[in-house]
N, C-alpha and C positions, 0 to 999 in steps of 0.2 A: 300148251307151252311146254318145250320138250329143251333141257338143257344137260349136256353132257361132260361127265368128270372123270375123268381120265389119269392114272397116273404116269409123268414122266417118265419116257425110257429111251436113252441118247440112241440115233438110229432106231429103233423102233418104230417109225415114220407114228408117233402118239398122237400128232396135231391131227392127220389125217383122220386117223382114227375118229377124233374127238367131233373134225368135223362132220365124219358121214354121218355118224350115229342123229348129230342132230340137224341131216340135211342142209348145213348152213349155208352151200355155194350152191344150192339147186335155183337157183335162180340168176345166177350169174352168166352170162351169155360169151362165147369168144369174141376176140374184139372189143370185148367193152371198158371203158377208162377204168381204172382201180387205184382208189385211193386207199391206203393204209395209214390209219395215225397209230402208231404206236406211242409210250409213255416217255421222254427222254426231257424231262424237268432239267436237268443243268447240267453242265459238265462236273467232274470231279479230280481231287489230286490223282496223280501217277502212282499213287500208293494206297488209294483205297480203291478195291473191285468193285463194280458198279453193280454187284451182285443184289438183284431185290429192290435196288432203286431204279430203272431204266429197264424196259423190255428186253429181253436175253436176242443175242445174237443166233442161239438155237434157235428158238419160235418163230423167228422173222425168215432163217434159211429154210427151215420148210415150210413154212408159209408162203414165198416166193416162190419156190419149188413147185410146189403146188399150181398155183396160177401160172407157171410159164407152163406145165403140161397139160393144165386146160385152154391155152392156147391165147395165155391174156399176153400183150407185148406191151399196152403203154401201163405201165403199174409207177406211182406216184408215194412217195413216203413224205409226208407231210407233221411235220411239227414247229411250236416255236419256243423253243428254249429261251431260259431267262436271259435277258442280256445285263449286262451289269460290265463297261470298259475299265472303270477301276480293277476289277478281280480278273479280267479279260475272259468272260462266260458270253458265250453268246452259242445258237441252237449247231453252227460248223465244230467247235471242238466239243459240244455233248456229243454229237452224232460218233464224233471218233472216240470220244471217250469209253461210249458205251458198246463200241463194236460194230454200230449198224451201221458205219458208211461205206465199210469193205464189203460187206453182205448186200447191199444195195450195189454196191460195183460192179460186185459179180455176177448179177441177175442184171445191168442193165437198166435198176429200177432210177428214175430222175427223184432227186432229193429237193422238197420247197418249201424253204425256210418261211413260215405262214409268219413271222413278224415284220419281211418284206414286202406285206400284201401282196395283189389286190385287194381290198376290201370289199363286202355287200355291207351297210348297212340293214339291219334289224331293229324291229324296237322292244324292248324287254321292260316291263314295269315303266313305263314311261321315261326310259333311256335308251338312245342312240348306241347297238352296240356293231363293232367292225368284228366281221365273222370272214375268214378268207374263204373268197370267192371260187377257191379251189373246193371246197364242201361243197358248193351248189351246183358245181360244174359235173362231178363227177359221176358215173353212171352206177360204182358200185361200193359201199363205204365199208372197209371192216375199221374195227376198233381194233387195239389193241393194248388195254392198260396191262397192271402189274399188280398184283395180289397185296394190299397195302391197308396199312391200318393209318391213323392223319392226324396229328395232332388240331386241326383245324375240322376237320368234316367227318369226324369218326375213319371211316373209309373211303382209299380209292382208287376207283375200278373207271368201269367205264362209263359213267355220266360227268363225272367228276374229270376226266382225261379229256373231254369236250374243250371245256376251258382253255386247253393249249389251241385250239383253231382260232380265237380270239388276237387282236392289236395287243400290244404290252397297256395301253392306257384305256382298254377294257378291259382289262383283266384285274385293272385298277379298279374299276368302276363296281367290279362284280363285288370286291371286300367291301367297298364304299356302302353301297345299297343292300347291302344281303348276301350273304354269300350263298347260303344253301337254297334260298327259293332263286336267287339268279340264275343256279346249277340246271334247277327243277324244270326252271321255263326255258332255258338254253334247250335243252335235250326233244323240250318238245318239238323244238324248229329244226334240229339236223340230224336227217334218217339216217338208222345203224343199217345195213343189210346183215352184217353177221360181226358177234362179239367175241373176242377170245381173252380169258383172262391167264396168264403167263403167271405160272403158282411155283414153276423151278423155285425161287426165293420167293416168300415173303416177307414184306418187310411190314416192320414193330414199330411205332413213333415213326412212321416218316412228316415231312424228306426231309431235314436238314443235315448235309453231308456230311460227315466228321463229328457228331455229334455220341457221345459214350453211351447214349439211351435211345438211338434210332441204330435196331438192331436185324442182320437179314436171317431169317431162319429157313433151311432147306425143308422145302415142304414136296418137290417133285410133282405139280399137279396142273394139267388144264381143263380151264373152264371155258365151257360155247353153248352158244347157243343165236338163236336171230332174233330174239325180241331183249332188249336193254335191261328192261327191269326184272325180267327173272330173273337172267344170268349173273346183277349185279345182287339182288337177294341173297342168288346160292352163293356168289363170291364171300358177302355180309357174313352168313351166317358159318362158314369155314370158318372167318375170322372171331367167330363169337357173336356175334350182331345181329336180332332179330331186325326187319325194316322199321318197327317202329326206334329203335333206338340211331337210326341213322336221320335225320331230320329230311336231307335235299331227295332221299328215296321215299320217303313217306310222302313227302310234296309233289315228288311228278307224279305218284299214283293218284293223288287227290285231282290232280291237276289233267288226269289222263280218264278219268270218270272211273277207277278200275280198283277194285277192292280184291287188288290178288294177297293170293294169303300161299303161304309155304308150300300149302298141301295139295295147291291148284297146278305147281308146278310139279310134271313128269320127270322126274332126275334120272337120267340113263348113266350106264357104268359103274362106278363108287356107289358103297352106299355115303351119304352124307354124315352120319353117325360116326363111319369109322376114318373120315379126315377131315373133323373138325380139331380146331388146336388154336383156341381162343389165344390171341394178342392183347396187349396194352394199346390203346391209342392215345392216353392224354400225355401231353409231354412240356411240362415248366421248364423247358430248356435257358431262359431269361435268367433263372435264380440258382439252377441248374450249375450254369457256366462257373458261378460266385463262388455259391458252396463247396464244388468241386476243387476251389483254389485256395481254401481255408479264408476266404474273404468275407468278413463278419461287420453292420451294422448298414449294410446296403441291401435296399429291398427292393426288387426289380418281379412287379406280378408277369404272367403270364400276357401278353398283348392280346389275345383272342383272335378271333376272324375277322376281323376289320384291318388285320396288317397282310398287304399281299407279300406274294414270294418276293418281290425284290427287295421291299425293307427286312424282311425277315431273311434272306439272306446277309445282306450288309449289316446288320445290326447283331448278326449272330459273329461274323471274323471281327467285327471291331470290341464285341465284348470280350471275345474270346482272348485278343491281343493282348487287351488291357487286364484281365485276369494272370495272364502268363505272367507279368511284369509286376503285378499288385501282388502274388501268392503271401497268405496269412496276415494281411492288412487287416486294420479295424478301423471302421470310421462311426460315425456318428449319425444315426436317421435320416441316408440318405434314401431320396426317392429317386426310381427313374419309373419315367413312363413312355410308353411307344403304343402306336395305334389310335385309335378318335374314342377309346370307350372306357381308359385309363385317368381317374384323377389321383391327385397327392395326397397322402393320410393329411389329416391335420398336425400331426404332431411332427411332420418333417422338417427337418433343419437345412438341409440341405434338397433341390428339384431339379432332376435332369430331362428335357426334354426332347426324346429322338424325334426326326421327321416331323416334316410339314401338318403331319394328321393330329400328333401331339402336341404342337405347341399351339393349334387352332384351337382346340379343345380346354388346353387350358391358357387363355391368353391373360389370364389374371396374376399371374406369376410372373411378373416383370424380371424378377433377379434371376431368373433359374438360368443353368446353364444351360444353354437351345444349339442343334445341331440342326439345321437348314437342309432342306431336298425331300426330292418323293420316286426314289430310296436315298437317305443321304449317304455317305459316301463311307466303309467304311473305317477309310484313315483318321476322317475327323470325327468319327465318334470315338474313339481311342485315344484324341488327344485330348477332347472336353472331356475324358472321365478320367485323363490322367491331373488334370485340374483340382480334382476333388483329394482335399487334404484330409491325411490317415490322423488316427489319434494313438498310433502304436502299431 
């Protein structure tokens, strides 16, 4: 297994580079279908660079670049950004946000938003998932994540960037059931031909956009290679991350009969020693928001992995609101909770329940103030915590 790292150098044709070294399109035929998933999670405001959260619009131009002088015509960019019509995110304004639709313009390449399926059905632990039928159709798959550290899955790269080929109500399913063995067994069902990890930025506590502790730091680096779990290893291990400390990569290897270990992998170019620059990934963003506004006697833990990106989007602008408006409030042991893995301290006086997942969870709490949806919405999570009376 041979994966190659390469440092950034704008014009320096470096992707190229990165791919010969580790042969990754020697098996790429002319004329053959090419799909491209690259990382493009959400749109963001007009005021923050999408630097580090979304695939750079460099990597994708010569990348195209590439396959149009080997002779590829039909090439396919496929993703399916969150959608959420309250905040008006859906995968057409990521795509422009982050750069790639004019880069995709230019090359020709057709953009297919995987949340308007087709669908194939798969079945994964004994659930029904919708996988766009664009995966199975294609003749030649690159990946294309973003060099990220995750407050949810340690890191992610490209097993983890699977998950966007998914329905938005599998994607549901994935937090539902597991998230990292979901990840594990996804990967096993949809073939990479070649991986490239997009190291210009990476990003610290992702994704949540606007957040003061999801940070990008210019690292200048790509990562390739043709087999998934090396290249997401060496990705790992930049970031600081042995594979055991990554769960859903320890589990496709168990899951893959393959007991690779660091030293199995041939790393061409870089040595690995001298561009590694460990990241933070755990991120209390929930208590985070509070602190940050001198808001005192409200406890809001961390949701964990059982809150997908839509609630955790919506839940993050509607705390955010009501923090702006609350600044240096004190209230009294209140609790909130979000996600299906969250109960109330016993000593609360006060229980807010975001989303459909937490108030199933805890249905015992008849008085609590409950905010309805799966993602609820979030205007009215701003207005049920503007409900909750200060004690100064």
């Amino acid at each position: 297994m041979q994966v190659a790292i390469v440092k950034y150098q704008e014009e320096k044709q470096t992707l190229r580079k990165a791919i010969e070294m580790c042969e990754g399109l020697k098996d790429l035929k002319r004329g053959d279908r090419v799909l491209v998933k690259p990382n493009v999670v959400a749109a963001g405001s007009r005021k923050i660079p999408p630097h580090g959260m979304t695939t750079s619009p460099e990597v994708m131009t010569e990348l195209l670049s590439i396959l149009k002088d080997l002779g590829c015509d039909r090439i396919t960019i496929g993703e399916g950004a969150i959608v959420l019509k309250e905040l008006k995110l859906d995968t057409n304004r990521a795509m422009v946000w982050s750069g790639l639709q004019p880069v995709a313009e230019r090359f020709g390449a057709r953009v297919c938003d995987f949340n308007e399926g087709n669908f194939e059905e798969i079945e994964l632990l004994g659930n029904e998932i919708e996988v766009s039928k664009e995966v199975f159709e294609t003749d030649f798959f690159i990946n294309v994540p973003v060099l990220k550290t995750h407050n949810q899955s340690v890191v992610s790269l490209a097993l983890k960037n699977l998950k966007g080929c998914l329905s938005f109500k599998s994607k549901k399913k994935f937090h539902k059931m597991g998230l990292d063995d979901m990840i594990a067994h996804l990967g096993r069902r949809i073939p990479n031909h070649l991986v490239i990890i997009d190291g210009i930025y990476a990003l610290e506590r992702g994704p949540l956009l606007g957040s003061s502790l999801t940070v990008p730091h210019r690292f200048d680096l790509i990562v390739a290679g043709t087999d998934i779990l090396a290249v997401d290893m060496v990705g790992a291990e930049i970031l600081g991350y042995s594979i055991d400390d990554v769960p859903h990569l320890k589990r496709y290897g168990e899951l893959s009969g393959r007991e690779v270990r660091l030293e199995d992998i041939e790393i061409l170019g870089e040595r690995l020693e001298d561009v590694r620059q460990p990241l933070e990934w755990t991120l209390a963003w929930s208590q985070h928001i509070l602190d940050e506004a001198g808001i005192t006697g409200i406890h809001f833990p961390a949701p964990g992995i059982s809150l997908c990106s839509g609630c955790g989007y919506t839940l993050f602008v509607g705390c955010a609101n009501f923090a702006l408006n609350a600044k240096g409030r004190k209230f009294d042991k209140v609790y909130i909770c979000a996600g299906k893995d969250i109960e109330p301290r016993a000593d609360a006086k006060d229980v807010v329940l975001l989303g459909q997942c937490a108030i199933e969870k805890n249905r015992e709490y008849k008085d609590a103030l409950k905010v309805k949806g799966c993602p609820p919405k979030s205007g009215e999570v701003t207005k049920c915590l503007e409900q909750l009376r200060a004690i100064g």
